[in-house]
C-alpha positions, 0 to 999 in steps of 0.5 A: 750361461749368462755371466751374472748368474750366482753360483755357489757350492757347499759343504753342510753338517760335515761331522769331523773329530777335532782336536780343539780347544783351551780346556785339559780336557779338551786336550786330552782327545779329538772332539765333535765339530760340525762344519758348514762352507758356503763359497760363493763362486765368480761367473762361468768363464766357460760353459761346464759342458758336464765335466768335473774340469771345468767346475771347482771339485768339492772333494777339494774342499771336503779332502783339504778340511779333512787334513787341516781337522787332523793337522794339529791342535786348534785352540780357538774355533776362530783360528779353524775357521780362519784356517778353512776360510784361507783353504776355500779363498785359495780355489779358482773361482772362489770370490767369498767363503763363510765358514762356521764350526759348531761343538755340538758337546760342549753344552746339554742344552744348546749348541755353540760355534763361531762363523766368518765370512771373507771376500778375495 
């Protein structure tokens, strides 16, 4: 594997029940929220060699959002998105996470979210 080959893995349109944001309403129960990962990966020390040892798992990645989504009431989409972005940067190997949350409910007529990016 040559060492300056990009590597990134992701997590895409991962529908989740969240309990999230400032409204009453909005406290009186979990709400759609999609969310996307994009992390990019440092180079390969070491060939894969077709083992789930040698890579980043994503069950990793989609388990820890799972439990963060059910962990508490999220006020601010920022402050999940900050959440998740620390759970990725906290994995071998990950160099960079963007991370977006949409509430696809939110408006009729369109869809609203929030996305960051942060390096190591």
């Amino acid at each position: 594997m040559a060492p300056d080959l990009a590597r990134r893995i992701f997590i895409r349109d991962f529908r989740l029940q969240v309990s999230i944001g400032i409204h009453d309403f909005e406290k009186e129960g979990p709400q759609t929220v999609v969310v996307n990962v994009d992390l990019l990966l440092a180079p390969a020390d070491k060939a894969h060699n077709d083992r789930i040892a040698n890579v980043l798992n994503y069950d990793t990645v989609h388990d820890g959002i799972t439990a963060l989504a059910k962990s508490r009431h999220f006020n601010l989409q920022e402050t999940l998105v900050d959440a998740i972005i620390d759970l990725c940067l906290a994995q071998p190997g990950v160099i960079e996470a963007r991370v977006s949350t949409e509430k696809p409910d939110v408006y009729k007529d369109c869809r609203v979210g929030y996305e960051a990016v942060r390096r190591r």
